[in-house]
VOBA-848316 format. One record per residue: x, y, z of N, C-alpha, C in turn. Coordinates in steps of 0.2 Angstrom, whole numbers, padded with zeros to 4 digits. Layout:
{pt {X Y Z} {X Y Z} {X Y Z}};
...
***
This chain:
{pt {0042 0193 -0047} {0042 0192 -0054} {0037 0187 -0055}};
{pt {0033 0187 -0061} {0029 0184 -0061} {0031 0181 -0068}};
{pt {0032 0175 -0067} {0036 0170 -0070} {0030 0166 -0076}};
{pt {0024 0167 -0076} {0019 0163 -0078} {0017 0167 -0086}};
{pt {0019 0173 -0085} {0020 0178 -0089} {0024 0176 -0095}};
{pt {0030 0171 -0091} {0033 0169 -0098} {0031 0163 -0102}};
{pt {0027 0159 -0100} {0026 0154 -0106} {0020 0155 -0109}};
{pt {0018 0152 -0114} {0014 0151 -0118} {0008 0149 -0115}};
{pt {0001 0150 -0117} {-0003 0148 -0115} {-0004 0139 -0117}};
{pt {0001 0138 -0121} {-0004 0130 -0127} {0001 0127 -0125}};
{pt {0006 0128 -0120} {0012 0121 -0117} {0007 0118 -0113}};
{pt {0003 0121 -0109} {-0002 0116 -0104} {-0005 0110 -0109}};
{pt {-0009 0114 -0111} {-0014 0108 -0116} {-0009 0105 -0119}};
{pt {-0002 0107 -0123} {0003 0102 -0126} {0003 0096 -0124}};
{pt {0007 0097 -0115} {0010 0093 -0114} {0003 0088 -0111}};
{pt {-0003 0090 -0110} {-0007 0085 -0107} {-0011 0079 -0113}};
{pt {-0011 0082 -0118} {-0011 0079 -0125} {-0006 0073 -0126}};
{pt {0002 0076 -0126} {0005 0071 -0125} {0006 0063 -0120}};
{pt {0000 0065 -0113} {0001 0064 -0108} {-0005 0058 -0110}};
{pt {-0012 0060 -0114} {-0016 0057 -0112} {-0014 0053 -0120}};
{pt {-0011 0055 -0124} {-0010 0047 -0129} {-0006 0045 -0128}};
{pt {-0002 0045 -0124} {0002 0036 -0120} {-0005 0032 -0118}};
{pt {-0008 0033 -0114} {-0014 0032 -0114} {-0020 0027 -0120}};
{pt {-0019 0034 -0123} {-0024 0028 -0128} {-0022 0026 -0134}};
{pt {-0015 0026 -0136} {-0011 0024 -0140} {-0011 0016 -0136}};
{pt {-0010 0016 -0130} {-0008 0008 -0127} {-0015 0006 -0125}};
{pt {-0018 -0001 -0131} {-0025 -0003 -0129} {-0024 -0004 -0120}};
{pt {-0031 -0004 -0118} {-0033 -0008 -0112} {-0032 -0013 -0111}};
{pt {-0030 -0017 -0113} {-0032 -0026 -0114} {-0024 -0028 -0114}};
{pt {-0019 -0022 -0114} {-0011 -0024 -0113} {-0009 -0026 -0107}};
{pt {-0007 -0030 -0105} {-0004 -0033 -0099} {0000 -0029 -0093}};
{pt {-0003 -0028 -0088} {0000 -0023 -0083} {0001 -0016 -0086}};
{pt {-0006 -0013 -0088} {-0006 -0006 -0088} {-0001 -0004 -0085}};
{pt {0000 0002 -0085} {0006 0006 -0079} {0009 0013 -0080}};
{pt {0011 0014 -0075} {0015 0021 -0076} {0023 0019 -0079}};
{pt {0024 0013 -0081} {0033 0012 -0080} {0035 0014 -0088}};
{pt {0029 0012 -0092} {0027 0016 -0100} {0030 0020 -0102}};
{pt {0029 0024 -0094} {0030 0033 -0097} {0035 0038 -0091}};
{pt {0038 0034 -0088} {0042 0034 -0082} {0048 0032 -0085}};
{pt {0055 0032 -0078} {0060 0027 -0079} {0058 0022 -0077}};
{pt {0062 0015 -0078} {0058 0009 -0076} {0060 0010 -0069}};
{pt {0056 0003 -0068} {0056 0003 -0061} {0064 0000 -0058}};
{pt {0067 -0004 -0062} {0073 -0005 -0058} {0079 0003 -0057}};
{pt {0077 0007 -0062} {0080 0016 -0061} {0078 0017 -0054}};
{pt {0074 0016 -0050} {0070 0018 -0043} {0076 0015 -0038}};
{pt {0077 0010 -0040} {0081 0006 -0034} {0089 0011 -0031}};
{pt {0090 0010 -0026} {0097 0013 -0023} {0099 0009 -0020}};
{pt {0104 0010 -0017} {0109 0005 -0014} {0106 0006 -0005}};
{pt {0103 0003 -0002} {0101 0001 0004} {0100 -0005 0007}};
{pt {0099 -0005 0014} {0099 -0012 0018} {0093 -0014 0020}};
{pt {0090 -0011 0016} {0081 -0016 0019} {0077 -0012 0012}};
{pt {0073 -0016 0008} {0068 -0014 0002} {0063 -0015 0001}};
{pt {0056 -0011 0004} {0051 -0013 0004} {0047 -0011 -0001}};
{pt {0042 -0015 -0004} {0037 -0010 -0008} {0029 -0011 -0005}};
{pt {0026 -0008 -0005} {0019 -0007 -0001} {0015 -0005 -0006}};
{pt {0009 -0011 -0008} {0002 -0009 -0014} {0000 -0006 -0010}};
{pt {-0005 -0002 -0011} {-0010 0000 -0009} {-0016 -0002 -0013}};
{pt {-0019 -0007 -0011} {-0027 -0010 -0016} {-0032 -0005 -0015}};
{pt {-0034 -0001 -0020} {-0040 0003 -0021} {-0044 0003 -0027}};
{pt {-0047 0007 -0030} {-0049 0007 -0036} {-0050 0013 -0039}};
{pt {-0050 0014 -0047} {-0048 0020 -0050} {-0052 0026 -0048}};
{pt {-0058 0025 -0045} {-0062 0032 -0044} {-0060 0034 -0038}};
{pt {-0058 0031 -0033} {-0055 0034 -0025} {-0049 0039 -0027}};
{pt {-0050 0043 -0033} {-0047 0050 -0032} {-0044 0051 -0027}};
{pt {-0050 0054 -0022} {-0047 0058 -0016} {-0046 0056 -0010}};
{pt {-0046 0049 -0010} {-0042 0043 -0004} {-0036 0044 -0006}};
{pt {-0034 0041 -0011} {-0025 0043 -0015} {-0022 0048 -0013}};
{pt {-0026 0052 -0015} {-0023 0061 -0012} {-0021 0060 -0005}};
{pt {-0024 0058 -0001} {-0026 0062 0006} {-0019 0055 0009}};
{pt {-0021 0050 0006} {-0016 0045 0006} {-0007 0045 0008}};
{pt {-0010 0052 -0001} {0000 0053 -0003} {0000 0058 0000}};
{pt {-0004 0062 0004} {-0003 0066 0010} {-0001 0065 0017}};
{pt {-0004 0060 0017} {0000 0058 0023} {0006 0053 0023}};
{pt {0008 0051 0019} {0015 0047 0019} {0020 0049 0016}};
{pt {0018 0058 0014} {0022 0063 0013} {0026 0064 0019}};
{pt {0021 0065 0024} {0023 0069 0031} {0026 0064 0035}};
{pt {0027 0059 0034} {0033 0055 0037} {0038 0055 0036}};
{pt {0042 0057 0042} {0052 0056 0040} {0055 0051 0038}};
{pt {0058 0051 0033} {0061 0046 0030} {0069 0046 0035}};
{pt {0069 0051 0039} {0075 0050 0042} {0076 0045 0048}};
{pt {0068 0044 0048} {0067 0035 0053} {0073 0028 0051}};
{pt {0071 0029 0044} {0073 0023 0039} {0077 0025 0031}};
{pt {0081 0028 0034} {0089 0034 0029} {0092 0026 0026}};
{pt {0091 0022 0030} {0096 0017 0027} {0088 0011 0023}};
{pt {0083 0012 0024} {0080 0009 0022} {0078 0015 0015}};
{pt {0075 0006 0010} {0071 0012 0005} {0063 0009 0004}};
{pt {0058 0014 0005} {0051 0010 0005} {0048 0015 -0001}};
{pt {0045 0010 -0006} {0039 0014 -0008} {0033 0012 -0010}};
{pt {0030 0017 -0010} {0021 0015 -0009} {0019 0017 -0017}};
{pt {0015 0011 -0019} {0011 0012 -0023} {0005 0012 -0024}};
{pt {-0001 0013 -0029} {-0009 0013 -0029} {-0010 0005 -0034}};
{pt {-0013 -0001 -0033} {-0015 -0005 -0035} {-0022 -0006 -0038}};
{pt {-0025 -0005 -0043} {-0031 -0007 -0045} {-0030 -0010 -0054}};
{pt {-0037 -0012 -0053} {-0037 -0014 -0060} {-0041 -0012 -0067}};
{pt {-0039 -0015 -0072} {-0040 -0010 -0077} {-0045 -0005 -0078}};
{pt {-0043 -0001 -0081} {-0048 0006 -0081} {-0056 0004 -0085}};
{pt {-0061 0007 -0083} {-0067 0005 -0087} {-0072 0010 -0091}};
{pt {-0068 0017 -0090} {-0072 0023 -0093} {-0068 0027 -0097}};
{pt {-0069 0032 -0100} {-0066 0037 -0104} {-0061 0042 -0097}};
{pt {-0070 0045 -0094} {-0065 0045 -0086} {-0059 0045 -0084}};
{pt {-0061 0036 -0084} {-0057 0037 -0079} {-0050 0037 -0083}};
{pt {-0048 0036 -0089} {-0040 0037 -0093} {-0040 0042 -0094}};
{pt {-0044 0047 -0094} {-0040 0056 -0091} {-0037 0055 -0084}};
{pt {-0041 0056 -0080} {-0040 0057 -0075} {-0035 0053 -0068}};
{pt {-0034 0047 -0072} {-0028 0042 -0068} {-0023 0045 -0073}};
{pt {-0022 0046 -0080} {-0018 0046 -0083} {-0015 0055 -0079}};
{pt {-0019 0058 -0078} {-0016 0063 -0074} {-0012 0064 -0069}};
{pt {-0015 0057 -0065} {-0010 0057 -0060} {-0004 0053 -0058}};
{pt {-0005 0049 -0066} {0003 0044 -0067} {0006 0051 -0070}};
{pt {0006 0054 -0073} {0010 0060 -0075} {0012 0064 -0070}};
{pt {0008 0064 -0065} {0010 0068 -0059} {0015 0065 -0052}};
{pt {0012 0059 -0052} {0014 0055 -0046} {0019 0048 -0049}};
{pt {0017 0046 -0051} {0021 0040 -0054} {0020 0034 -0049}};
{pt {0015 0034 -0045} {0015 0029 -0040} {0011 0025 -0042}};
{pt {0007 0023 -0049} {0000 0019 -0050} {0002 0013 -0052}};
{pt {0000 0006 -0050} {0000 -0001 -0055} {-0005 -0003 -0057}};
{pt {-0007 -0001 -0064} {-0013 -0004 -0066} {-0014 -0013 -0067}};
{pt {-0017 -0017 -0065} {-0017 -0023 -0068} {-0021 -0027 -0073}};
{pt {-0018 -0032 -0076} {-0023 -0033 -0081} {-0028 -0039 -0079}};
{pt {-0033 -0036 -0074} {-0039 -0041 -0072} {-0045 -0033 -0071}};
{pt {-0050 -0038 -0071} {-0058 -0033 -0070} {-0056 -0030 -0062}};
{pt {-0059 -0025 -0061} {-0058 -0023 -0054} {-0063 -0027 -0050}};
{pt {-0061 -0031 -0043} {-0064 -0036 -0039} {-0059 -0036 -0033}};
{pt {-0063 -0039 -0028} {-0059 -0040 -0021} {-0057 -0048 -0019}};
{pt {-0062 -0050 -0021} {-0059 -0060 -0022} {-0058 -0063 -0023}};
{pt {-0058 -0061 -0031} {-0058 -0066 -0037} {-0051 -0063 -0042}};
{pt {-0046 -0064 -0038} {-0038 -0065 -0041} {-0035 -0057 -0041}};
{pt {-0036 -0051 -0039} {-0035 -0044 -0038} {-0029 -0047 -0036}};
{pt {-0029 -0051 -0031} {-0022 -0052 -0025} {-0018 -0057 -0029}};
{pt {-0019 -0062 -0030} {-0014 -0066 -0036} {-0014 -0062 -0042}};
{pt {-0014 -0058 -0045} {-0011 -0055 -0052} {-0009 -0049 -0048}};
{pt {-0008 -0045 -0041} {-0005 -0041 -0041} {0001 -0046 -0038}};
{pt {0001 -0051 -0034} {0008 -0055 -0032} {0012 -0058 -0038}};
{pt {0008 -0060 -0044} {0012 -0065 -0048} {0016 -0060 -0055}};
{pt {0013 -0053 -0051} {0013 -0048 -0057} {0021 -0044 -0055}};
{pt {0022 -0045 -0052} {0027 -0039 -0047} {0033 -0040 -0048}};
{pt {0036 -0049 -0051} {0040 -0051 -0053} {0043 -0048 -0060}};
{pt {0038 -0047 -0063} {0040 -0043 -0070} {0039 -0037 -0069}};
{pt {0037 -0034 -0068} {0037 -0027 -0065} {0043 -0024 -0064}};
{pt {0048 -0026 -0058} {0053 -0026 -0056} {0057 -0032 -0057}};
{pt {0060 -0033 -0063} {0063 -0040 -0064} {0067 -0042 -0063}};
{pt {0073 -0037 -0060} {0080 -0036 -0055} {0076 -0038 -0047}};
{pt {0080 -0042 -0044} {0078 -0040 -0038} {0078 -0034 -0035}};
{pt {0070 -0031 -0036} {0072 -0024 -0032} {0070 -0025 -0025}};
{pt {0066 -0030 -0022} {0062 -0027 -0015} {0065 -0033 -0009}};
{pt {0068 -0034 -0004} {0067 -0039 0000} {0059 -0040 0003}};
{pt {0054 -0035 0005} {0048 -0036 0006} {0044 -0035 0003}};
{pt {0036 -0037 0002} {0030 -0036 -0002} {0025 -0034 0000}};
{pt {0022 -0029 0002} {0015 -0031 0006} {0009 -0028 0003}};
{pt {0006 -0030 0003} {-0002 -0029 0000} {-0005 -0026 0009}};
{pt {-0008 -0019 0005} {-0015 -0016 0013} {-0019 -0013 0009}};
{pt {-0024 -0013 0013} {-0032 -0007 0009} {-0030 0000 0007}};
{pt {-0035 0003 0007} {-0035 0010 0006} {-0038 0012 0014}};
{pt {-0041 0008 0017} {-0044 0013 0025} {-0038 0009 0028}};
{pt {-0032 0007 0027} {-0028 0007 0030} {-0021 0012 0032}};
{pt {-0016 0013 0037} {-0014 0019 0037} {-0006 0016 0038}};
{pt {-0001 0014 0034} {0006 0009 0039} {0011 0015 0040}};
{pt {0013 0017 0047} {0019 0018 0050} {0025 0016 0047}};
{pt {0028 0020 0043} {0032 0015 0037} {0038 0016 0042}};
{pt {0040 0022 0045} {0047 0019 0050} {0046 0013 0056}};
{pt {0040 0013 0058} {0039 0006 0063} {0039 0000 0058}};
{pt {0037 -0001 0053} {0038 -0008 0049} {0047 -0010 0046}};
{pt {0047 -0004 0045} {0054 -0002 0043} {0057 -0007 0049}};
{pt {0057 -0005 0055} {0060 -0008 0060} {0058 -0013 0062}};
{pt {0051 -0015 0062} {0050 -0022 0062} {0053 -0027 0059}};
{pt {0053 -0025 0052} {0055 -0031 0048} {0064 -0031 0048}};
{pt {0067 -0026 0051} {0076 -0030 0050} {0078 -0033 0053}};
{pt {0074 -0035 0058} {0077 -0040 0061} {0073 -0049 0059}};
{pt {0070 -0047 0055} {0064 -0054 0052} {0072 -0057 0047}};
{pt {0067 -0063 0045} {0071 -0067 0039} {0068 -0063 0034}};
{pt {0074 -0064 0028} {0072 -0061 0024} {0070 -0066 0018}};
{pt {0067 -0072 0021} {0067 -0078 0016} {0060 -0081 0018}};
{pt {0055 -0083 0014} {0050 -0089 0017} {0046 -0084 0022}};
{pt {0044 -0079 0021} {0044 -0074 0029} {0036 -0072 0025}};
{pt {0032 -0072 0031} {0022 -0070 0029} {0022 -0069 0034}};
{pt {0019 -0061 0036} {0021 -0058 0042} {0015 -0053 0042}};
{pt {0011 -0050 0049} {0005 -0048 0048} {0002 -0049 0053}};
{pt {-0005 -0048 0055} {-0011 -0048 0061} {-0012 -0056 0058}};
{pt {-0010 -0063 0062} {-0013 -0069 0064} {-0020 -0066 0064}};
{pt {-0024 -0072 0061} {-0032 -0072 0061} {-0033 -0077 0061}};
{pt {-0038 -0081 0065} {-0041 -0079 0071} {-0036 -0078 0076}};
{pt {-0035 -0069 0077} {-0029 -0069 0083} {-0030 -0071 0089}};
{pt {-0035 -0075 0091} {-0036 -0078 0099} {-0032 -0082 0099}};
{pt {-0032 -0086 0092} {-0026 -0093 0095} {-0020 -0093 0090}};
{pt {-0017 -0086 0091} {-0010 -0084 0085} {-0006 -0090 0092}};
{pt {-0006 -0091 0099} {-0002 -0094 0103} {-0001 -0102 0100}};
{pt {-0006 -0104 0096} {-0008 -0110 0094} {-0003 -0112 0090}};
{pt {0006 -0115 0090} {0010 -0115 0085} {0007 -0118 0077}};
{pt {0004 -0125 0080} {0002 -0130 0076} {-0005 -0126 0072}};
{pt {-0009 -0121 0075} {-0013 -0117 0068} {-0012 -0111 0067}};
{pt {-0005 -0108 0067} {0001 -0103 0067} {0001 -0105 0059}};
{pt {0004 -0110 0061} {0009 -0113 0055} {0006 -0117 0050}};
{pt {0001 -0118 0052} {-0003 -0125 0046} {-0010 -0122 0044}};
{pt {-0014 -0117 0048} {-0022 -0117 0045} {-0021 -0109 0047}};
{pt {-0017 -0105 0051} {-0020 -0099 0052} {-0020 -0095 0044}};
{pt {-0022 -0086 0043} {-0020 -0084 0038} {-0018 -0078 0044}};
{pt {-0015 -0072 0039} {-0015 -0066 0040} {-0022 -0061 0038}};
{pt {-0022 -0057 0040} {-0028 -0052 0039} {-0027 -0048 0032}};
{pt {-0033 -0047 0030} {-0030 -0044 0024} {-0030 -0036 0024}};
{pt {-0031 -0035 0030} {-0028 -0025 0031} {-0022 -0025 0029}};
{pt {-0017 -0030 0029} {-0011 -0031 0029} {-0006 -0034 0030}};
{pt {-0003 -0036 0025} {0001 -0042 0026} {0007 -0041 0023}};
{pt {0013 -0046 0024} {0020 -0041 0021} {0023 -0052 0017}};
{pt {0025 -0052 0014} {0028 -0058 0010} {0034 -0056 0009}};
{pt {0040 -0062 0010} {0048 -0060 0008} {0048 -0061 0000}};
{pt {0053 -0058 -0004} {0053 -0059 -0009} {0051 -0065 -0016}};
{pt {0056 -0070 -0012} {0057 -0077 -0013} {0049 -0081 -0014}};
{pt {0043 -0080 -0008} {0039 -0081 -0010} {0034 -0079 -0013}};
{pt {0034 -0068 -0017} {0032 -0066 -0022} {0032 -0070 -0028}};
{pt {0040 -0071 -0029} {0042 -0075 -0037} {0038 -0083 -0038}};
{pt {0037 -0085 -0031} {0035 -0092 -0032} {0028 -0093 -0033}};
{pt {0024 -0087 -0028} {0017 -0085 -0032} {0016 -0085 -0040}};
{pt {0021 -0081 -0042} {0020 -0080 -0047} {0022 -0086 -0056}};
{pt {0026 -0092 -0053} {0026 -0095 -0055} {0022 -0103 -0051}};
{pt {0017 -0102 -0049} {0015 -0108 -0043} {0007 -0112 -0050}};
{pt {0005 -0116 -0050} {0001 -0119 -0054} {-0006 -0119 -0047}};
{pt {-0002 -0119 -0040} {-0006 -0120 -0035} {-0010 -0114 -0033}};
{pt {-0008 -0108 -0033} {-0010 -0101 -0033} {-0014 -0099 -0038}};
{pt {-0012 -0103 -0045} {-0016 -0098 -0051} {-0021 -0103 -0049}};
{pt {-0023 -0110 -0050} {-0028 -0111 -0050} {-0033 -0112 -0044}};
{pt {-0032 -0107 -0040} {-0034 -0108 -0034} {-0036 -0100 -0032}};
{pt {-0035 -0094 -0035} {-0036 -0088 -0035} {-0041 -0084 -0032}};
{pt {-0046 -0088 -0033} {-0055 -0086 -0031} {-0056 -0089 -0025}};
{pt {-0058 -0083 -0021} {-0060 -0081 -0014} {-0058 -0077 -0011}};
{pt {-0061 -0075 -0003} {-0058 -0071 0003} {-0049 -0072 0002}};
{pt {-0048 -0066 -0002} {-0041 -0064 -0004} {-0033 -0069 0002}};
{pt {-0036 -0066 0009} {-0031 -0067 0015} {-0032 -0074 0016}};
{pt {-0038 -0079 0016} {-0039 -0084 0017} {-0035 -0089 0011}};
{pt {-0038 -0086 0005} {-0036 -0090 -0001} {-0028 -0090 -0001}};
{pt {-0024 -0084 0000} {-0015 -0084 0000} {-0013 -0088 0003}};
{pt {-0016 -0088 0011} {-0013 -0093 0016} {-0012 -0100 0015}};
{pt {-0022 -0101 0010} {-0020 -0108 0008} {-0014 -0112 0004}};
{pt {-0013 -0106 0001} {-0006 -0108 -0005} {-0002 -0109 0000}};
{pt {-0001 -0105 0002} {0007 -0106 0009} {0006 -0110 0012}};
{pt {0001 -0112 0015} {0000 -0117 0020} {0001 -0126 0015}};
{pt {-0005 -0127 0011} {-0004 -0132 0006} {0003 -0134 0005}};
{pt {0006 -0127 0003} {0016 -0128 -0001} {0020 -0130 0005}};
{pt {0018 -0128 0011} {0022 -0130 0017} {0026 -0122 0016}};
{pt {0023 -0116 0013} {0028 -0112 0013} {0025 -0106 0017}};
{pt {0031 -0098 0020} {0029 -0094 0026} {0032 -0097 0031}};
{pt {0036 -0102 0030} {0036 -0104 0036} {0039 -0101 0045}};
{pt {0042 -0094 0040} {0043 -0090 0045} {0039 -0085 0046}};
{pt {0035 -0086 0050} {0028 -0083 0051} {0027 -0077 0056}};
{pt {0028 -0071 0058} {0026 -0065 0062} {0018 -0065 0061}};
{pt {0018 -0063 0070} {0012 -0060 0071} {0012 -0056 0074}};
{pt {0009 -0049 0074} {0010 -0042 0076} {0006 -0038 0079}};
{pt {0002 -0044 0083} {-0003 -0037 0087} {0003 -0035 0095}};
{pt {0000 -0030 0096} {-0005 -0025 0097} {-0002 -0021 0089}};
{pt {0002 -0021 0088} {0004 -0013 0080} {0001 -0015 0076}};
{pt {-0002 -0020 0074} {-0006 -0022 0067} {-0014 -0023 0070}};
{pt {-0018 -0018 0069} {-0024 -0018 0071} {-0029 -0016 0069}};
{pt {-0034 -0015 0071} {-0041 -0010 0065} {-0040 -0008 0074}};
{pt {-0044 -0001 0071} {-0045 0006 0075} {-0051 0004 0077}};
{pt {-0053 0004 0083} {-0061 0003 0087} {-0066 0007 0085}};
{pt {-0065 0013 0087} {-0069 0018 0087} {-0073 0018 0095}};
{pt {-0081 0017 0092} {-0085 0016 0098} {-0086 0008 0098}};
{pt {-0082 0005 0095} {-0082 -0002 0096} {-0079 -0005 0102}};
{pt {-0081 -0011 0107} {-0077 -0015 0111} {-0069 -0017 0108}};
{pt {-0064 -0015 0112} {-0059 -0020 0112} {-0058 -0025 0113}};
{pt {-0055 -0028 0109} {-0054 -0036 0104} {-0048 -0038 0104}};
{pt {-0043 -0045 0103} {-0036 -0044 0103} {-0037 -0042 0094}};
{pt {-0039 -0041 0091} {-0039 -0036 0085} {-0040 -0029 0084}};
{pt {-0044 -0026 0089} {-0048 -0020 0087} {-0045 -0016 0095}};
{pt {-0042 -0009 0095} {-0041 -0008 0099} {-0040 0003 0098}};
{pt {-0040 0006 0103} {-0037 0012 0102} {-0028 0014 0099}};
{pt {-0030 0018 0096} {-0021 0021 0092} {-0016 0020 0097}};
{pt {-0011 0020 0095} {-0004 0017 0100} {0002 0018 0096}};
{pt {0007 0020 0099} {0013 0025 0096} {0017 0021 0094}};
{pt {0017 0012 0094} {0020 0007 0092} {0015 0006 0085}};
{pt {0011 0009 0083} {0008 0006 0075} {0010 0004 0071}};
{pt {0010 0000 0068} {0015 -0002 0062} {0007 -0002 0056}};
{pt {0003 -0005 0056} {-0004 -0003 0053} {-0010 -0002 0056}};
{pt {-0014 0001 0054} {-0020 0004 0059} {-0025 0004 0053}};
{pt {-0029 -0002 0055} {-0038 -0001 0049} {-0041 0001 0049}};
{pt {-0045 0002 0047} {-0053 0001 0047} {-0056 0010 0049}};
{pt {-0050 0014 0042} {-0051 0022 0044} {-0054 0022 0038}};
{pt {-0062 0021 0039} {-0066 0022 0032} {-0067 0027 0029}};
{pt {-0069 0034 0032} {-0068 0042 0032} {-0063 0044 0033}};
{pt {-0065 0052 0031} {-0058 0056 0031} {-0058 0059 0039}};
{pt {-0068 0058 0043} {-0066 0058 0049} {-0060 0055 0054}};
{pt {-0061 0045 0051} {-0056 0041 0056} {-0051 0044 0052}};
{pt {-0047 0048 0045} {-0039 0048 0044} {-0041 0052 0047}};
{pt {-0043 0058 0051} {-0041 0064 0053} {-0039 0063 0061}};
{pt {-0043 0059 0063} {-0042 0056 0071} {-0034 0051 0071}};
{pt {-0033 0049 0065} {-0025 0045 0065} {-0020 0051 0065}};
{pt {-0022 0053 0058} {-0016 0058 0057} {-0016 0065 0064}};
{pt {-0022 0066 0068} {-0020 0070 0074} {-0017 0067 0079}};
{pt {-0018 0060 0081} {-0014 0059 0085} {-0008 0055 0084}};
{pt {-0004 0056 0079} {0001 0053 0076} {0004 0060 0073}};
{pt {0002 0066 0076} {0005 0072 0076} {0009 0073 0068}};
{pt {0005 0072 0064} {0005 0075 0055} {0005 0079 0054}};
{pt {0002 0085 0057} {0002 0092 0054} {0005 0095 0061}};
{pt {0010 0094 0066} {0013 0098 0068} {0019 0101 0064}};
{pt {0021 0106 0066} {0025 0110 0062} {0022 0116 0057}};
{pt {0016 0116 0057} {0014 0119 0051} {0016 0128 0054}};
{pt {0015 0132 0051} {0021 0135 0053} {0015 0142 0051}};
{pt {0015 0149 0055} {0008 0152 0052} {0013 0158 0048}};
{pt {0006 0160 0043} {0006 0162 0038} {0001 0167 0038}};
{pt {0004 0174 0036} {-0005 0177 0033} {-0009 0177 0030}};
{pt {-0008 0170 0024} {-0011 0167 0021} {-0018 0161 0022}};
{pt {-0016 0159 0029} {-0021 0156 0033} {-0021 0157 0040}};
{pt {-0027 0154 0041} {-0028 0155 0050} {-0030 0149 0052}};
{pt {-0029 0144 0055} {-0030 0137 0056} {-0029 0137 0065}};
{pt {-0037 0138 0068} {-0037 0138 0074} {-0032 0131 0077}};
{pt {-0029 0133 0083} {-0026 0129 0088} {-0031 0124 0089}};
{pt {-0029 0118 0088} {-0035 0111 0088} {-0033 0109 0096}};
{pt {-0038 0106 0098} {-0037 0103 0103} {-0034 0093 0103}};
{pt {-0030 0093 0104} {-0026 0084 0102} {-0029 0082 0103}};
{pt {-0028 0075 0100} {-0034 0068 0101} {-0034 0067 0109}};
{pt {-0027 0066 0110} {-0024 0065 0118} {-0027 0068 0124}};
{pt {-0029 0074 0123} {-0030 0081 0126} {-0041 0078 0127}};
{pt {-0042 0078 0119} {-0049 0075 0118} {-0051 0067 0123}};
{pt {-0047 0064 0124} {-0047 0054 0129} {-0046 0056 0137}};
{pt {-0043 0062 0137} {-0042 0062 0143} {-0048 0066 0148}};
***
């Protein structure tokens, strides 16, 4: 049956019309752009479960096909790891600056619903990370999340290994992540007083998103190396005081690089894994972290039998 026969050719353009003046009906210069405009709100998202994660993903609006390949591979992950957990992932950047780019992100709020626009210039330093922490509170303004974690876009998290990490963590005061400098994460006294976390990824309990977001210390302190400058808030407040460090599963990907207590080969414990710049290094993670098994053959394609990462090391 060919079903395409029945509609109309002008419901396409209709409803994309509709789609793009939410868009430019709402100036640029409104606080916390978003998809929640034209979505249910985000407190409709929440269910009833025993662990609540939400995971930014910081990019920027042109990385189109990082997002894609992104929502590709955190598609392919069982949710039946963490049934009793609920985790979701979003795209973080900040305000739009082209005609561009409000076609074309606006298409994929319409399609995905996973985008948070913020109301700051897009930057890596200078407050991206405090107006996405101070911002999240009014976003979801029920408590929806017990955790909060900001990661890159070349980063890759094993959302049922965090899952598991964090239910046995506190769910209060908790700043949790790859210690940096990880030589002396053993060091309790620069653990707890001077270390910071990395900024491949880092996970914050609820309690102190809200207090970012109300702190005089953070806002005016905002500018700098993002992981360095949050630590300073926490460490100054005396707050994170429950502090996890997570190597070997939080690492950046070596490549042909030396091994480091940071930098290291893939490991079936990863909770996040960096420094996957290309779609080479995701295709080397996603191979050995077995993503496209199952694919099941068709006469539609022919996808030679690959040789495994595993199979390629040894």
């Amino acid at each position: 049956m060919k079903m395409a026969s029945k509609f109309s050719p002008f419901i396409f353009p209709l409803a994309l019309l509709a789609t793009l003046s939410l868009v430019f009906l709402y100036p640029i210069e409104f606080h916390l752009q978003s998809s929640f405009a034209m979505c249910p709100s985000a407190s409709q998202r929440i269910r009833k479960t025993d662990l609540r994660v939400l995971v930014g993903v910081f990019t920027i609006p042109n990385n189109y096909e990082r997002r894609h390949l992104i929502r590709l591979a955190y598609a392919r992950q069982s949710s039946l790891s963490y049934s009793d957990a609920q985790v979701d992932v979003f795209f973080v950047f900040c305000k739009l600056s082209s005609e561009e780019q409000k076609v074309l992100v606006a298409l994929e709020i319409s399609r995905f619903n996973d985008i948070i626009i913020l109301n700051c210039t897009e930057n890596m330093n200078n407050g991206k990370t405090y107006t996405y922490f101070a911002s999240i509170p009014t976003i979801f303004s029920e408590r929806s999340y017990d955790y909060v974690m900001k990661c890159d876009d070349d980063t890759y998290v094993r959302l049922g290994n965090l899952v598991e990490s964090l239910r046995n963590k506190s769910r209060e005061d908790t700043y949790y992540g790859l210690v940096n400098p990880c030589y002396r994460a053993n060091d309790m006294d620069y653990k707890m007083n001077k270390s910071f976390m990395s900024g491949l990824g880092y996970v914050l309990s609820w309690d102190l998103v809200e207090w970012i977001a109300v702190s005089d210390l953070a806002y005016n302190n905002r500018n700098g190396p993002e992981d360095i400058i949050l630590s300073a808030w926490l460490n100054k407040a005396k707050k994170g005081q429950n502090r996890y460090h997570n190597f070997p599963a939080i690492y950046d990907y070596r490549g042909i690089l030396p091994e480091t207590c940071w930098r290291h080969d893939f490991i079936p414990e990863t909770i996040a894994v960096h420094m996957l710049k290309g779609n080479s290094e995701w295709a080397k993670a996603l191979d050995y972290f077995n993503e496209t098994d199952g694919l099941q053959p068709s006469k539609f394609y022919h996808i030679p039998k690959r040789i495994s990462f595993l199979d390629r090391m040894s």
